[in-house]
C-alpha positions as CSV (number, residue, x, y, z in Angstrom):
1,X,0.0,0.0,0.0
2,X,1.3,3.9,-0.8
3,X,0.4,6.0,1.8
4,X,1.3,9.7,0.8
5,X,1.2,10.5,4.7
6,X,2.3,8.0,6.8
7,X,2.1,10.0,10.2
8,X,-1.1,10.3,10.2
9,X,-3.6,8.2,10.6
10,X,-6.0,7.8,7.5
11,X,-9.9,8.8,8.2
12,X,-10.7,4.9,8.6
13,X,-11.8,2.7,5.8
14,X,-13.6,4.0,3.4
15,X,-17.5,3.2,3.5
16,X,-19.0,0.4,1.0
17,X,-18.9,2.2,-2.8
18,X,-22.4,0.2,-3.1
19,X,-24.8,3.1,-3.7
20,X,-27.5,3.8,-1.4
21,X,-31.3,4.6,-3.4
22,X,-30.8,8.1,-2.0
23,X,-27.9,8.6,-3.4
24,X,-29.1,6.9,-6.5
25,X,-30.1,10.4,-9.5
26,X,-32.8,8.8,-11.2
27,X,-34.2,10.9,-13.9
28,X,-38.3,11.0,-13.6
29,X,-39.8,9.2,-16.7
30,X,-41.5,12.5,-17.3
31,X,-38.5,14.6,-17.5
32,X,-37.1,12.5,-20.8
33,X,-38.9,13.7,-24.1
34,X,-39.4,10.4,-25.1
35,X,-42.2,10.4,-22.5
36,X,-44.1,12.9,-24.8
37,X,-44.1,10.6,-28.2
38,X,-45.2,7.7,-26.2
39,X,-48.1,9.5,-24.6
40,X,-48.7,10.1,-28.4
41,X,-49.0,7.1,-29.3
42,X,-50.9,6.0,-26.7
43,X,-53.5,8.8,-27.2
44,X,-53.7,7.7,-30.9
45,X,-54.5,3.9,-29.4
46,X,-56.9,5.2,-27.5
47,X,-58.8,7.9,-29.7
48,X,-58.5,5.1,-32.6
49,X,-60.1,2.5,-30.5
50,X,-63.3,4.7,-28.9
51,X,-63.9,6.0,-32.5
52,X,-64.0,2.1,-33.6
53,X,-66.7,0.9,-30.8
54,X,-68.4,4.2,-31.3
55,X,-69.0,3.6,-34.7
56,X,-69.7,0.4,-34.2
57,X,-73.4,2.2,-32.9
58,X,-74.0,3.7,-36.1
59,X,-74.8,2.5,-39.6
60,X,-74.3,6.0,-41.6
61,X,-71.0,5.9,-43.1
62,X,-70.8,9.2,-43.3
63,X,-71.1,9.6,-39.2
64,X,-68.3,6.7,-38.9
65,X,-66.1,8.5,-41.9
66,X,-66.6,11.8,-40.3
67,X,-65.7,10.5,-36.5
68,X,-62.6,9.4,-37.9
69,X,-62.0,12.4,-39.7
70,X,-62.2,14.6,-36.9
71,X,-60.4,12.4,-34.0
72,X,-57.5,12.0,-37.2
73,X,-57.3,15.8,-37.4
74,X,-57.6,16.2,-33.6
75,X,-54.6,13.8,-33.5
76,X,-52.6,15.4,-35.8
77,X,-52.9,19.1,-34.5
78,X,-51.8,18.0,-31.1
79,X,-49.1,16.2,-32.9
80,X,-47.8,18.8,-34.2
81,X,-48.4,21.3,-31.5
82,X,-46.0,18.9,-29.7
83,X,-43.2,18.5,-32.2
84,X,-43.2,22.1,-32.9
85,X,-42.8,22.8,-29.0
86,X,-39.6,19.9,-29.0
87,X,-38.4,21.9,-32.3
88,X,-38.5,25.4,-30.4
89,X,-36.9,23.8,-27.5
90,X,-34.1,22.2,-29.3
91,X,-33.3,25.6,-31.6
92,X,-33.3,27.6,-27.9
93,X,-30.9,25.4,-26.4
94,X,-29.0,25.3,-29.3
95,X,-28.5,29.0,-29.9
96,X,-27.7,29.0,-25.8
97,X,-25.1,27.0,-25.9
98,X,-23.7,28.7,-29.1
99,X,-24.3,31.9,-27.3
100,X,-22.1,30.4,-24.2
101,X,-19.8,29.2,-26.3
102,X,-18.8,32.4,-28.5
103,X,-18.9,34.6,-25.4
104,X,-16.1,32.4,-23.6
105,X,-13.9,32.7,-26.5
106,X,-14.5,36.0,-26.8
107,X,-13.6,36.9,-22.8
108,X,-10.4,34.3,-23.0
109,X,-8.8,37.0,-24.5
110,X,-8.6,39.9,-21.9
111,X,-9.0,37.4,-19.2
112,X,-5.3,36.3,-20.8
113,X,-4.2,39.9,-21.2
114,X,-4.8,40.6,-17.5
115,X,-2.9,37.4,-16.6
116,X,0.1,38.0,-18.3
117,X,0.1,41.6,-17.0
118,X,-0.3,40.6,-13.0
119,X,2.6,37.7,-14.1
120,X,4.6,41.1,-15.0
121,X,3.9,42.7,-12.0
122,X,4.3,40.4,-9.4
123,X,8.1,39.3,-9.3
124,X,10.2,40.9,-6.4
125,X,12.1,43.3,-8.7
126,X,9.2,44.4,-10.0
127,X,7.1,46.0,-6.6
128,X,10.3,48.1,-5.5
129,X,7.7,51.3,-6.1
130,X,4.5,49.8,-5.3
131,X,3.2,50.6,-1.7
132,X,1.9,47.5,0.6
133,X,-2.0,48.8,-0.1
134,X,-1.5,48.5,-3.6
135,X,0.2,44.8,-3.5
136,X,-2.8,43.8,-1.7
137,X,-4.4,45.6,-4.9
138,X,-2.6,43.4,-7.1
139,X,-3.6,40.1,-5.5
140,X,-7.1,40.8,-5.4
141,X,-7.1,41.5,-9.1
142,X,-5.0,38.3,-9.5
143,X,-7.7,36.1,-7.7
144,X,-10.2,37.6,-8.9
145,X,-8.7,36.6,-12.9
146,X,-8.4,33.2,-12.0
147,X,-11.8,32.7,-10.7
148,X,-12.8,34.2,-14.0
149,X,-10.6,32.0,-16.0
150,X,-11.8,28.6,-13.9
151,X,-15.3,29.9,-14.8
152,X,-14.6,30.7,-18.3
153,X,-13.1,27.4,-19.0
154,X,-16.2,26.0,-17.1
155,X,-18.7,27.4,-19.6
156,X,-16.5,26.2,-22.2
157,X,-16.7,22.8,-21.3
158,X,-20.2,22.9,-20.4
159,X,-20.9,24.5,-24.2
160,X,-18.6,21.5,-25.7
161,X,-20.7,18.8,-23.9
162,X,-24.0,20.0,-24.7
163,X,-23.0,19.9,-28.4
164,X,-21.5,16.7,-28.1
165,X,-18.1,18.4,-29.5
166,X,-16.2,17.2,-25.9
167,X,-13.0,16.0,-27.2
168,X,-11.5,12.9,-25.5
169,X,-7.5,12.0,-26.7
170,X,-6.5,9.0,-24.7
171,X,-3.2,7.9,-23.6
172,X,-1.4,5.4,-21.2
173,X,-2.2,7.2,-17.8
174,X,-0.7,6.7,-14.1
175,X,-3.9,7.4,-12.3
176,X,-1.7,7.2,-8.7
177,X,0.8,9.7,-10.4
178,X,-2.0,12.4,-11.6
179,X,-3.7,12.0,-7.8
180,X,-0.3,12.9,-5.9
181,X,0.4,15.5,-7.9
182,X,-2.9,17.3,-7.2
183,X,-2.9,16.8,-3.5
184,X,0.6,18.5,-3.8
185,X,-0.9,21.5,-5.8
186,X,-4.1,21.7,-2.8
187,X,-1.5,21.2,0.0
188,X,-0.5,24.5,0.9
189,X,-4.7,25.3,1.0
190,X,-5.1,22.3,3.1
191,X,-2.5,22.9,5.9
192,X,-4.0,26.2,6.1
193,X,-7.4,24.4,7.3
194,X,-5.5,21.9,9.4
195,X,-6.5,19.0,6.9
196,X,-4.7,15.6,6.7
197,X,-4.4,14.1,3.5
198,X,-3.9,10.5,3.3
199,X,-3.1,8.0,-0.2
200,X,-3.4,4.5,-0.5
201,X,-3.5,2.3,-3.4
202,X,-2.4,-1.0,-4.2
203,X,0.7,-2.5,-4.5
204,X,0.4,-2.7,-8.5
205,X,-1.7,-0.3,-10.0
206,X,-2.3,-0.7,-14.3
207,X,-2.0,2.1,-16.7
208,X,-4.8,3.7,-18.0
209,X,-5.7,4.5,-21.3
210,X,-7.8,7.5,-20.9
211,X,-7.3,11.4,-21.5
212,X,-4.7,12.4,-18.6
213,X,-6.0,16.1,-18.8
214,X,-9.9,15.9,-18.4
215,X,-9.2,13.1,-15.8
216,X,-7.3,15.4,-14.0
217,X,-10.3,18.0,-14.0
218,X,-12.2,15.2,-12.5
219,X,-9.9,14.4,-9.6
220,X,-8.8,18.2,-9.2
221,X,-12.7,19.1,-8.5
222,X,-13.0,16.6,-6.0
223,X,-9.9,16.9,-4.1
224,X,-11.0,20.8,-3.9
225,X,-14.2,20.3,-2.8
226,X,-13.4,17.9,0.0
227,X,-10.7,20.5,1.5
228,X,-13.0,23.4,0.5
229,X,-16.3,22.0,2.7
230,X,-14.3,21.3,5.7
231,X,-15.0,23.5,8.6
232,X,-11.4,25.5,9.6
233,X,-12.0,24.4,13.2
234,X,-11.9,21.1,12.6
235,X,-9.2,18.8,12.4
236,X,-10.0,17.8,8.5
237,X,-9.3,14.5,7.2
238,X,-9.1,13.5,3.7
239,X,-8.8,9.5,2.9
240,X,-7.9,8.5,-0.8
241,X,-8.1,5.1,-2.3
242,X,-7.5,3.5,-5.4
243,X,-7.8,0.0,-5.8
244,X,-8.5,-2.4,-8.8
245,X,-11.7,-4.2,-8.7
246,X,-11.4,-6.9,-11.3
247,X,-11.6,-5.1,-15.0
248,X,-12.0,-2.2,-13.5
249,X,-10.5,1.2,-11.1
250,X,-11.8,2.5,-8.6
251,X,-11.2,5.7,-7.0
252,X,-12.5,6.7,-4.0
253,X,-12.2,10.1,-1.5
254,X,-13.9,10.7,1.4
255,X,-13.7,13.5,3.7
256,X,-15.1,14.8,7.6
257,X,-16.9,17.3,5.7
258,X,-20.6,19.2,6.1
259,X,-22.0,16.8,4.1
260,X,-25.0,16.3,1.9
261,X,-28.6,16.5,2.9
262,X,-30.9,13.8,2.1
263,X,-33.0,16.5,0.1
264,X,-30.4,17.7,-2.1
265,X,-28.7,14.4,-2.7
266,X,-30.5,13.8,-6.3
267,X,-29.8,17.1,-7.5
268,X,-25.9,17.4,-6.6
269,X,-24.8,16.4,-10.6
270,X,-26.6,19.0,-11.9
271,X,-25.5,22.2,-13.3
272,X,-24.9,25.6,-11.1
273,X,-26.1,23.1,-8.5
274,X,-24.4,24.0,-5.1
275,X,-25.9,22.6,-1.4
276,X,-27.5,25.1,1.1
277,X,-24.9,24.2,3.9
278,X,-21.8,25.0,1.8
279,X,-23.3,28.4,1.4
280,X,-22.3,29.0,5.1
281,X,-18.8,28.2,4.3
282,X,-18.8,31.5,2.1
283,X,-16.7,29.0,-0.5
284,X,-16.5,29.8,-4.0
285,X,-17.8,27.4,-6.8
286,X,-19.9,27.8,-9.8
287,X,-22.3,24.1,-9.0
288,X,-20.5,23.3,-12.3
289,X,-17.5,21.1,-11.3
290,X,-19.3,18.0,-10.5
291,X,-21.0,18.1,-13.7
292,X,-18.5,18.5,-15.9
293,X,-16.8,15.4,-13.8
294,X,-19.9,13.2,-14.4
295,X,-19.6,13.6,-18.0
296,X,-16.0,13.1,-18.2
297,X,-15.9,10.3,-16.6
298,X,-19.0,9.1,-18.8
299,X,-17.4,9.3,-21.7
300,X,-14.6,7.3,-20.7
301,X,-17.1,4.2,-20.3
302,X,-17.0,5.0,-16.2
303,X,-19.2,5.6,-13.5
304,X,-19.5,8.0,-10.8
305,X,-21.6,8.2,-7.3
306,X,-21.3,9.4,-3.9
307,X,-22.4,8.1,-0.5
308,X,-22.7,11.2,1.9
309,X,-24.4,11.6,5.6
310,X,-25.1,15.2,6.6
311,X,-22.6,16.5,9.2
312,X,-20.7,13.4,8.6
313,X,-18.9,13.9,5.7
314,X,-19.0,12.5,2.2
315,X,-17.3,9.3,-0.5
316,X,-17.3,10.2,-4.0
317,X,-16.3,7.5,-6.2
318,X,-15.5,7.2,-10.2
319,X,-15.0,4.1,-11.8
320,X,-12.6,3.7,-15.2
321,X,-12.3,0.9,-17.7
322,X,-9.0,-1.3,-17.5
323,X,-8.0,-1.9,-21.4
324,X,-6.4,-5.2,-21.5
325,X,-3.9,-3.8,-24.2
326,X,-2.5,-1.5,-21.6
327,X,-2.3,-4.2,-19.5
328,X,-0.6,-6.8,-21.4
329,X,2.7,-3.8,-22.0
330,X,3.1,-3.7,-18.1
């Protein structure tokens, strides 16, 4: 086992990664257009069958022809109504994400400008003349950039997997390696908090073949988050695992965190979705991070739940494909 932290004592095993049915997002039948064309069809059973028993009362052809007639029309005006409605929808959506898409090009550009400019500015050599008021200045503006860049490339992401244009390049990938050197990067944040982060994974651990960088987004959105919705004046513990279970990897992080409630717990992939109790932690965040996570690790053939007990803390695992041609050049 690799622990990155050997001093201190890991937050206990990690709970069972079977998902509880609260945990479970299950999309309501209703919510899936599909629903719509079957109640279509249904209605056209229906009306189709009353207008033949109906008939069946009358001997005018011209009453049965004309029954038919108008339950046909009936029929096909709601019909259409309907597919205008799912065209109208589709063209909205559409031209939002378009419009999302175009806009975050468009502000990459001074957002990049600004950057480059704060790089100038903040070496040593460079602040001789400036007074300690305006350093502080200087900071701000530089936070304040990145949190528009983070968001930026967000909304780009976002736009890209709505149009099904997310672009996946996979390569032979040390899953361990990527996962050390992002609890390096949140280190410095997490001693600030007083949070213990531990690393364990087994003794042999396969290469990947999966896209290095949006995996990374994945793990780098969870690590933050777990470090981020830790109380300060606590002592924070943050236990990761990855382990092979059979074709399969498995990562796993759980924290001492707030927590999820019960109520929000079907909601918390969804986008600029963010729970009421990390509001209290006056934490940034956009609700768009998990998202974007859930889709990445979708496309790579994975899956990706949570198990999470309010006041408790929360487990968020992912699951990735093992390629047995990566495996066989170990």
């Amino acid at each position: 086992m690799d622990n990155l932290d050997k001093a201190t004592p890991s937050p206990g095993e990690l709970p069972s990664p079977e998902r509880l049915p609260s945990e479970a997002e299950r999309e309501k039948f209703w919510e899936n257009p599909s629903f719509l064309f079957v109640c279509m069809g249904l209605l056209t059973m229906i009306a189709m069958t009353s207008t033949y028993f109906i008939a069946q009362g009358y001997n005018d052809p011209t009453i049965v022809i004309g029954s038919v007639s108008l339950v046909a029309g009936i029929i096909i005006l709601i019909g259409g109504m309907a597919i205008k409605t799912v065209e109208q929808l589709s063209a909205a959506n559409r031209i939002k994400t378009e419009f999302v898409a175009i806009a975050s090009h468009q502000l990459r550009t001074p957002l990049s400008i600004i950057k480059w400019y704060v790089e100038f500015l903040l070496p040593k050599g460079k602040q001789a003349n400036l007074t300690v008021e305006q350093l502080n200045y200087l900071k701000i503006i530089s936070d304040s950039n990145q949190r528009m860049i983070r968001l930026v490339n967000d909304l780009l992401d976002i736009a890209r997997l709505e149009s099904g244009k997310i672009q996946i390049h996979p390569e032979k990938t040390n899953l361990v390696e990527i996962c050390r050197n992002i609890i390096s990067e949140n280190q410095l944040f997490a001693d600030k908090k007083n949070i213990k982060i531990s690393l364990k994974t087994d003794a042999e651990m396969p290469l990947l073949l999966v896209d290095p960088k949006r995996i990374s987004v994945v793990i780098e959105n969870l690590v933050t988050n777990a470090v981020k919705y830790i109380n300060s004046d606590k002592n924070g513990l943050i236990s990761i695992e990855i382990s092979r279970q059979n074709n399969k990897v498995l990562f796993g992080i759980t924290d001492n965190g707030v927590g999820i409630p019960d109520k929000d717990k079907k909601k918390i992939f969804k986008k600029f979705f963010r729970v009421d109790n990390t509001m209290k932690l006056q934490t940034g965040g956009t609700g768009l991070g998990l998202f974007i996570a859930k889709a990445i690790v979708e496309s790579h053939k994975g899956d990706i739940w949570f198990v999470s007990k309010e006041g408790e803390g929360t487990t968020f695992y992912f699951t990735l494909p093992i390629q047995k041609s990566v495996i066989s050049n170990q």
